[in-house]
N, C-alpha and C positions, 0 to 999 in steps of 0.2 A: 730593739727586741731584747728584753729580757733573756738572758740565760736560764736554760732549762735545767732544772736541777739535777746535779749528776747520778741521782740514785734512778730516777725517773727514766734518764735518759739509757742507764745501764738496763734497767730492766727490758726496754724496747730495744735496744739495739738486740737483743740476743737472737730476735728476729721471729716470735713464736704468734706474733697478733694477726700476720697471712691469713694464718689457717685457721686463726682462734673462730672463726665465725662460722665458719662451714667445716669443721672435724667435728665429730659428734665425741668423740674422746676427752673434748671441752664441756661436755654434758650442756649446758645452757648456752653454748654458742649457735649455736644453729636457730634454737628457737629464739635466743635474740634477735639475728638477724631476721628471720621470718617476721616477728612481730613487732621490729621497727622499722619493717619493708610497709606492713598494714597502716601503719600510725600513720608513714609519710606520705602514705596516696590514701589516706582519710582525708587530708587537708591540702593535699596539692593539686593547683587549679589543671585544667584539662587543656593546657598551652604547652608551646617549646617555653620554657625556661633556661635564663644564665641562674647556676646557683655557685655560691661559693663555699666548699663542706671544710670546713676550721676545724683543724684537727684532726683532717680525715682519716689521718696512719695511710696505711698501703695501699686501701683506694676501695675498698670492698663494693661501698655503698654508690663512692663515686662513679663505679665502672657500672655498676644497676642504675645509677641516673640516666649516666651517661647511654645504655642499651635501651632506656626508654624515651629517647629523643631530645635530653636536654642538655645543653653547653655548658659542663662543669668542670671548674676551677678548686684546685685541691692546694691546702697550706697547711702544714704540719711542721714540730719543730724537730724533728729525727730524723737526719739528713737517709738511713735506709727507708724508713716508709717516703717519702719524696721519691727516691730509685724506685719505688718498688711500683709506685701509683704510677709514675711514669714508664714503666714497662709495661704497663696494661693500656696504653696508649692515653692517660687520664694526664691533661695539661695538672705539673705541681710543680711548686716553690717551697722553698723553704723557708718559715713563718712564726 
């Protein structure tokens, strides 16, 4: 694995990407997430799925996979998003 670059990895460790999706204090968080919630069940087939979400950070999307019945595998390289996706009960490694 490549080393993640330490500016990269300074900026995410401070731990602010949680909530970046759902605090509306992020102004375009929310409505991201809402609109790459549509995107992904425009094209995702109507079965259980294994998915693997690269990069997932702390697990936002993975935990909404995962409560819509699919077996999801989370890899990120910020050893706190891995904690963090893993306390939401979302199988993650660090990647």
């Amino acid at each position: 694995m490549t080393d993640l670059d330490p500016r990269i990895r300074e900026f995410y460790e401070q731990g602010r990407e949680a909530e970046r999706l759902r605090d509306s204090a992020h102004h375009s968080g929310p409505l991201e997430f809402a609109r790459t919630q549509e995107l992904i069940l425009r094209f995702l087939p109507q079965r259980r799925l294994r998915i693997l979400d690269v990069g997932g950070g702390p697990g936002a999307y993975a935990l909404w996979l995962s409560e819509l019945g699919h077996d999801v595998t989370l890899i990120d390289p910020v050893p706190m998003h891995v904690d963090q996706a893993a306390s939401l009960g979302i199988s993650a490694s660090l990647g």
